[in-house]
Structures are given as C-alpha cells and as structure tokens.
N, C-alpha and C positions, 0 to 999 in steps of 0.2 A: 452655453452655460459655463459659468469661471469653477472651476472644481476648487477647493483652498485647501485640502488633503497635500499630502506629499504622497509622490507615488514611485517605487521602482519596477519596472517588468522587468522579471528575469525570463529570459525567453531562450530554449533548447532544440535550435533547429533538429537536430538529431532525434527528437522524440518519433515517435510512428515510424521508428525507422525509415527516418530519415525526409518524412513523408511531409511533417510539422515545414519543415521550410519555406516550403510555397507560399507561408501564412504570414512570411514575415512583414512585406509591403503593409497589410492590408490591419496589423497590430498597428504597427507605426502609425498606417491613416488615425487611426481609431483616439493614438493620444492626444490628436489635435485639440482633443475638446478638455483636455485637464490642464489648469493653470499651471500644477509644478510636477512632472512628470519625466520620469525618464525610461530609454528602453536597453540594456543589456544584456548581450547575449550568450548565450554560454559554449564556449570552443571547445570543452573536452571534460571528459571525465570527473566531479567534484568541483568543478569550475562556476558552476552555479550556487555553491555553498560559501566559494568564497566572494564572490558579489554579492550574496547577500550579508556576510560578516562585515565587507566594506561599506555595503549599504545603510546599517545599524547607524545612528546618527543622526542624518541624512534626508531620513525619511521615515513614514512613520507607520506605512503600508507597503508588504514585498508580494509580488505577484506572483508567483509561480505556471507560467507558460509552457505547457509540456507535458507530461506523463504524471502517474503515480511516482516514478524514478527519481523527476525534478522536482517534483513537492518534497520528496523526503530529504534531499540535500536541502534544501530553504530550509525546514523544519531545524535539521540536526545543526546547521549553522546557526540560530536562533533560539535556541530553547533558552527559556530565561529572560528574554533580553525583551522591552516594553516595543513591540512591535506585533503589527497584526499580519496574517497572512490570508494570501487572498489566492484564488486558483481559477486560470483558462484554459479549460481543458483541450489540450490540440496532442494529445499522448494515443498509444493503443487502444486501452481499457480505461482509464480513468476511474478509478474504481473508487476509489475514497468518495468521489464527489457524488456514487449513484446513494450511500447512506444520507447524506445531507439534504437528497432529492430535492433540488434547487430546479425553481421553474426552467421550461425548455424554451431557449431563444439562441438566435445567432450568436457567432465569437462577436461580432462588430456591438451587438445588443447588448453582452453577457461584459463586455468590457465598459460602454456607455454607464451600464447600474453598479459599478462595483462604489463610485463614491456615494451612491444612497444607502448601499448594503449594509446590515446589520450585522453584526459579529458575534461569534457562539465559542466561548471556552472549553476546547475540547481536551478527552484525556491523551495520551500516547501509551506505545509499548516500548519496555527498553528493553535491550539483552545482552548479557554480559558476556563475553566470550571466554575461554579456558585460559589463552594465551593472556587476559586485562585489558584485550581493547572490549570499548561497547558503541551501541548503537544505538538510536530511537528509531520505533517505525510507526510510520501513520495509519497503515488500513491493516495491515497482517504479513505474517510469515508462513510458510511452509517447510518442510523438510522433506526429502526422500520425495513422493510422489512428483509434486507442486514444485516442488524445488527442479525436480528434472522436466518438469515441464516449463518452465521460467527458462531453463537453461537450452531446452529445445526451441524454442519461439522465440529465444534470444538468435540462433544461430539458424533459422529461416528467412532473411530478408523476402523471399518473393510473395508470402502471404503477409496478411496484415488484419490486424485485429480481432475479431471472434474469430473469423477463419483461421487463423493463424494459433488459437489455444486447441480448438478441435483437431488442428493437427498435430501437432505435439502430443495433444493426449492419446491418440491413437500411437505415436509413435511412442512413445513412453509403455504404455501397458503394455506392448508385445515383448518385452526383454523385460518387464519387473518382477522383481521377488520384494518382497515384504521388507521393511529393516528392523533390523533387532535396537529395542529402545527401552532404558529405564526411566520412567515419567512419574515426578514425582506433583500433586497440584492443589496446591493453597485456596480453596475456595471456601466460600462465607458459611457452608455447613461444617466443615474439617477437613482435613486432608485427606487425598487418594494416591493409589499408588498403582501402577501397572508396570510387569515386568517380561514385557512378551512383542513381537514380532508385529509392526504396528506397517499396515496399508499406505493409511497418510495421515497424515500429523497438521495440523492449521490451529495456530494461535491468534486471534483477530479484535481489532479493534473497531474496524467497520464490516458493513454485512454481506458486500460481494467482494469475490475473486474473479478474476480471468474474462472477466466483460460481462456472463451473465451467471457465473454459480453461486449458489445464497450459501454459502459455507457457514456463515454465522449468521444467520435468520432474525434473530434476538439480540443481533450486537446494538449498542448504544454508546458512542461515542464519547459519552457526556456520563455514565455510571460511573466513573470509576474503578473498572473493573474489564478484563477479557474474557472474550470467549474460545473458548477452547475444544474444537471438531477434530474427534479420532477415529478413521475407521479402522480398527482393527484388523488382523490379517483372515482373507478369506480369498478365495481360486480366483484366479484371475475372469475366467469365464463369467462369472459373478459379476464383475463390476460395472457394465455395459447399463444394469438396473440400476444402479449406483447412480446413474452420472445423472437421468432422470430426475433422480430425487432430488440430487444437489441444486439442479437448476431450478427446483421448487421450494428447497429449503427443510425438505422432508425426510430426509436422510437423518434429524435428528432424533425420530420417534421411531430409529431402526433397530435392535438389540444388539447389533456390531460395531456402533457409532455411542461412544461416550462423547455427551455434548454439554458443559455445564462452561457457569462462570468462573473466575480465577482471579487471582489478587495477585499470585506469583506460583510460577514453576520452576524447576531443575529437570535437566534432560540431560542424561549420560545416555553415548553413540560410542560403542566399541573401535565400530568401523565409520570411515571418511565419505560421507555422500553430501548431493546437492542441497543449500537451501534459499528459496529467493527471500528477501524482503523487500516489500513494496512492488514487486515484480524486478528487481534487480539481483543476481546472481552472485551467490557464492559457493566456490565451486566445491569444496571437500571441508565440512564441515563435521568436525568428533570431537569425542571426548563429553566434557564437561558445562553447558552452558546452563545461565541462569535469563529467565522471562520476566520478567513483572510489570503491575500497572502503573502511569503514572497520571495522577489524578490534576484536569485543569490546567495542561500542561504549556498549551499552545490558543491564542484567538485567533481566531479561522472565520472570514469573513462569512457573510452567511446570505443567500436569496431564498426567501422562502417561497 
C-alpha cells in the first residue's frame, strides 16, 4: 500500500535503557511500506527535539520512537508548529500511551496503522521555573517522592521496567522524610492552599505513572485541565497500604490524599530535592515554580 502522508521516526536507541536498540532493524523493515518516509535517530541527550525542529517543514507527521522521555522532547520541540505527533512505544513504561488505551498489537502492526490513525488534540502541562526557563510535559510530574524514584530507576541499569519502579520504590521509602511544601491550586471551585510537609506531590495530565500506578484515575487528556494527587505526610510504615491503592487508583477516596482538578499551581520548596517530568530527572529542584494547564495544545495521533 503507497502511504501519501509524510512521515519522520524519531527513534531513541537509548530508551529501555538501552534495551530500545535491538528494535532498530526491524523499525526500518517496517517503513518499507510508506511512500515518503524517513528514520532518525537520536545520539544523545535533547537530540531528538532537535530532529524534530528540523523535521517541521518537511513532513507533516513526527513519530516519537522511544519512552515517555522521547515523546516529550518531540512534543517540546513542536508546540505550536502545524504537525501531528505520533508515538512507538519501545520506552520502560510508556505511560502517556496506557491514558489513550490504543488497541494492543505488534511494534511492526502499531507502525503499519499509524497512516490510517486518527488524531486527537490533546492538552499539556507547562512549568515555569524560578530561574525563567520552562517546560511542557505530556503525562505528569512528581517531586520529592516520584522524583526520587525516577532518579533511582534512572540509575539502575540491571532492572528494567515495572521491576525496575518497584525497586526504586523500595529503595526510596527506606531513607524518606516528607518535604516541606507551600502549594498553592487554581481549580474550577476556588482556590486551596496547603502549608505543610507533603509525602508525594503528582501533577498529571494522563492517568498512569511508573508502568502501572493510577495516580490520576480521573485524568482526561483532552479537559483542559490537571489533576492534582497529594498524599500528605504520614509514617513511613503506612505507606506499603498506599501503594495498593495507587495501583487501583483508590488512593483518591483516602482522607490524606487531596485529589482534585487544576487549571494552574504555584509551589514554593524551601529546600532542593528530586523532580522527574515524564520520567526524566531533575535533580534539586527549589524555590519558586509555577504549573499550569495548556488547553488543545498538541495533535497526537490516535488508535482507538
């Protein structure tokens, strides 16, 4: 079949740690069947963001080959710009793609249907930093807990995917203390305001973290609007019930869990800790930052 789309893969051997490589042949097979089609791959760090900036033009659909990590470079390289993006999941978690719950098929299948796919205008999150730089992210953020656990399963090469967050989270809990957090959050009843020592902190725009935890249950990609999971500080011993819930998504009907939607936040961090976005790390994050939603922001191929 002649595909008449334009097409770029940006493809991130490095995703799954490292693991995504092996897949590269077998992408390649795959574009034989699209008339204008190219494959690109990404060497390092942000490198995928700028193939896709080059790409803009060019073509008129970017693929994102790779993790949550490599969607969000596509994304943040493109915001704005009349191009759709499209995602092969070959990453740890993939977690953006389980909210769009796109039917289950092969990489070789899931690449064959992207020229019939449909596309869906989703929102984003952006976040403004203290220092003036900002970011957009696609599925959610963490701080403090999440953040340290992104940051640990960043720096485990020998596990790999759900194994690889259940260990970090083990290894995470046994040295945490709570972080001290002023939270301020814009949502469509009025504002709230929490001034106290917060467990773990998740602002989200899709509904799983970490391969399988429902941390935003309720999320909707397409409201216009975040969701916003806080669990409050409670004994470490506690939390083991916790993690339960999260993987059911039931942690929101808990009384130490403020869980609502959000249009925009402000978080003051006294002190310097982890926070990931998208499941990429950043490592001492304080002060000052600003959340908000952005509505329609990105077209995101779609298989229903």
């Amino acid at each position: 079949m002649v595909r008449k789309d334009s097409f770029t893969f940006i493809f991130n051997p490095a995703a799954d740690k490292g693991r995504a490589a092996g897949k590269a042949r077998m992408i390649e097979r795959s574009l034989a069947t699209f008339a204008n089609a190219s494959l690109e791959v990404s060497r390092f760090p942000g490198h995928a963001g700028e193939i896709a900036r080059n790409a803009v033009g060019g073509s008129s659909t970017l693929i994102a080959c790779g993790g949550d990590g490599t969607l969000n470079e596509v994304v943040n390289a493109v915001v704005g710009m009349p191009v759709r993006v499209g995602i092969i999941p070959v990453g740890s978690a993939n977690d953006f793609l389980k909210t769009l719950r796109p039917a289950k098929k092969t990489t070789e299948d899931a690449i064959a249907g992207l020229a019939d796919c449909a596309s869906r205008t989703v929102d984003l999150g952006h976040v403004e930093f203290g220092d003036g730089g900002s970011r957009y992210f696609v599925n959610s953020i963490g701080i403090g807990f999440t953040g340290r656990i992104a940051r640990t399963v960043q720096a485990t090469p020998w596990f790999r995917g759900e194994l690889s967050y259940a260990y970090a989270l083990v290894s995470v809990l046994l040295g945490y203390t709570p972080l001290k957090m002023h939270i301020e959050i814009e949502t469509p009843d009025g504002k709230l305001e929490l001034r106290e020592p917060v467990f773990a902190f998740s602002v989200s725009n899709g509904a799983v973290e970490g391969g399988k935890f429902r941390i935003a249950p309720h999320a909707d990609p397409a409201d216009g609007l975040l969701d916003v999971c806080i669990l409050k500080a409670i004994p470490k011993w506690r939390f083991p019930g916790y993690v339960f819930k999260y993987l059911k998504g039931t942690q929101i009907d808990d009384p130490e869990v403020l869980y609502c939607k959000a249009s925009a936040l402000r978080v003051f961090m006294p002190e310097g800790d982890a926070m990931h976005m998208d499941g990429e790390v950043f490592r001492n994050v304080s002060g000052s930052m600003g959340i908000s939603a952005v509505p329609r922001a990105v077209e995101i191929l779609f298989d229903p």
